[in-house]
N, C-alpha and C positions, 0 to 999 in steps of 0.2 A: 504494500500500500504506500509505502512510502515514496518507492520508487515512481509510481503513479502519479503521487502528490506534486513531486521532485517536475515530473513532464508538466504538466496543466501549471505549475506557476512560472514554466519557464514555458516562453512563446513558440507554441509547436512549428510553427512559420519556419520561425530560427533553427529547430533542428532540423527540420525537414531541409532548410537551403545548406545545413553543415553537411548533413549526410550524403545530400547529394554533391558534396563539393569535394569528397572521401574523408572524410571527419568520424573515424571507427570509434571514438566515443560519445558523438550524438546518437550514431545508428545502435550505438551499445545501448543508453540510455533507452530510446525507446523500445528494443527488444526486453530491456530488463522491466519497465514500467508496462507492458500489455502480455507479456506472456502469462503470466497465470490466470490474465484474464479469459485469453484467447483458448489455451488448455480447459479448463473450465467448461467452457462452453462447447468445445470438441468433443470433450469427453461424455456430457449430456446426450449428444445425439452420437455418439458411437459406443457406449458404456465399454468401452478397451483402453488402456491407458496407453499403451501401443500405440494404436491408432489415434489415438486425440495428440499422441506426441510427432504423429508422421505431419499429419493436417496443422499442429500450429507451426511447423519447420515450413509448409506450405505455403503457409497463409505469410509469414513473414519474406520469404521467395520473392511473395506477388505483389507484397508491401516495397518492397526494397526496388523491384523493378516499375513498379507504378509510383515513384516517389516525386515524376517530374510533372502527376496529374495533381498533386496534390494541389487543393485553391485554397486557402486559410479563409477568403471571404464566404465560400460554401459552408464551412463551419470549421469547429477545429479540430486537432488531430485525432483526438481519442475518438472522436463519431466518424470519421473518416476511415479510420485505420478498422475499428468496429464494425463499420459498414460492411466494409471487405471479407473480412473474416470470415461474419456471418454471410454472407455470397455464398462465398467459398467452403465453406461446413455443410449450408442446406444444400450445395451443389453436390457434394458429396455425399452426404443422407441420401440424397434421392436415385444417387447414382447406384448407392448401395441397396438402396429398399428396390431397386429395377435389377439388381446383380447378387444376389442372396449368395454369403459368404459363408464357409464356418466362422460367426464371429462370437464363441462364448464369451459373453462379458466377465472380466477380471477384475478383481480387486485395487478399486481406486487408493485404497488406505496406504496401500505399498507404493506411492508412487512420490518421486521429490515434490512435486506441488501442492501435496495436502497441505490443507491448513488444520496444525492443531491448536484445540480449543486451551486458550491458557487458564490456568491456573483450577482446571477438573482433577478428579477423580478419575485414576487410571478405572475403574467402576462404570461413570459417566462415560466417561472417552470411549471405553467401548459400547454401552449401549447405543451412544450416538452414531457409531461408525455402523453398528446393525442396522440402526431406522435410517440411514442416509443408505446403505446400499437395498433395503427392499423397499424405500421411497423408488429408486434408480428402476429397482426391475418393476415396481408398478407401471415408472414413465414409459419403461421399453413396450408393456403388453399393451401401450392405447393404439390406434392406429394413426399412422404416417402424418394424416391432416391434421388431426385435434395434436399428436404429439408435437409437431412442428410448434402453433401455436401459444401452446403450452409450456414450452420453452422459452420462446420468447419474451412471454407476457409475464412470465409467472418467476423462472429464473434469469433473466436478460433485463427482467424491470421494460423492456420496448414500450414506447408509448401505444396505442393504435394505428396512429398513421406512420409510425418506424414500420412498426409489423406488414401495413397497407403496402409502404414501400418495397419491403425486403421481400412480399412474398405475392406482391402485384397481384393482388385479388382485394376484392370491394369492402370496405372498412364491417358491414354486415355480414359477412360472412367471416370472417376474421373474428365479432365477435360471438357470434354463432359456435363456433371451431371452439373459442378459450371456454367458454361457458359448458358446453356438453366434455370438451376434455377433463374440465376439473370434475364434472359429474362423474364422467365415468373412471376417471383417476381415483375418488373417493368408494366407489363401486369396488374397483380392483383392490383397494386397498383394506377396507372392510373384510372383502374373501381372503384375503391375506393375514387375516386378523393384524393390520398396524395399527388400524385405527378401530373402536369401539363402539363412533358414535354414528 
């Protein structure tokens, strides 16, 4: 987070005109300040830790080569670079849900990006780490369109019209999608026994 802080009070403009100018500690900066963001979000829609680590080396690729689209008056860098990402993730989700893989999902908790929760109970800490990976397989059992959504809205924080954007379909049906996927995220997770109520 810090790292993150560190980008957004320094003018994204600036690093972006360093990096592209071969400045390896602007382009450092911003790899160190969005990756755990970009993992994160990889790993939502790929539940592999593998794979959420291929896609954000990706996604930083397309960052690094699109550096000279970047317009600081479009917005700034963290929605910009965010934008991409997420492109680049749901293009992959879908490429995968059209290309069915063996992809057993793995154990997030083993991976260098976790965040642990400070100052828990080695007790806590695990219970958490169990309700965050059968939250994970509830999100995997919804289908493709509500899960997309569901993501977005729910872990991405997206506004409506972020979501309208990234996934170019009608603000109504976007929320059509959030609404029944939490429905039935609450359904799967009830048969799951997580939740009670």
């Amino acid at each position: 987070m810090e790292a993150l802080r560190a980008v957004t009070e320094i003018d994204g403009a600036e690093l972006v005109r360093r990096a592209r100018a071969g400045d390896g500690a602007a382009w450092e900066d911003i790899v160190q300040a969005f990756t755990r963001r970009i993992f994160n979000l990889a790993y939502r829609f790929t539940s592999n830790a593998e794979a959420a680590e291929d896609l954000t080396q990706d996604v930083f690729i397309r960052v690094y080569r699109s550096l000279d689209q970047y317009d600081a008056s479009q917005g700034d860098l963290a929605n910009w670079l965010m934008r991409l990402a997420r492109n680049l993730i749901i293009d992959d989700y879908r490429h995968r849900q059209r290309n069915p893989q063996n992809s057993m999902a793995d154990a997030v908790d083993d991976h260098e990006f976790h965040l642990r929760a400070v100052g828990s109970s080695a007790q806590r800490e695990m219970e958490r780490k169990e309700l965050a990976a059968q939250v994970q397989l509830g999100i995997d059992k919804l289908p493709e369109d509500l899960r997309t959504c569901v993501i977005l809205r729910d872990i991405e924080e997206l506004t409506y019209a972020e979501i309208v954007d990234v996934l170019r379909i009608p603000e109504g049906t976007v929320k059509s999608r959030i609404n029944r996927g939490r429905i039935e995220l609450a359904k799967i997770l009830r048969r799951m026994r997580v939740v009670t109520i």
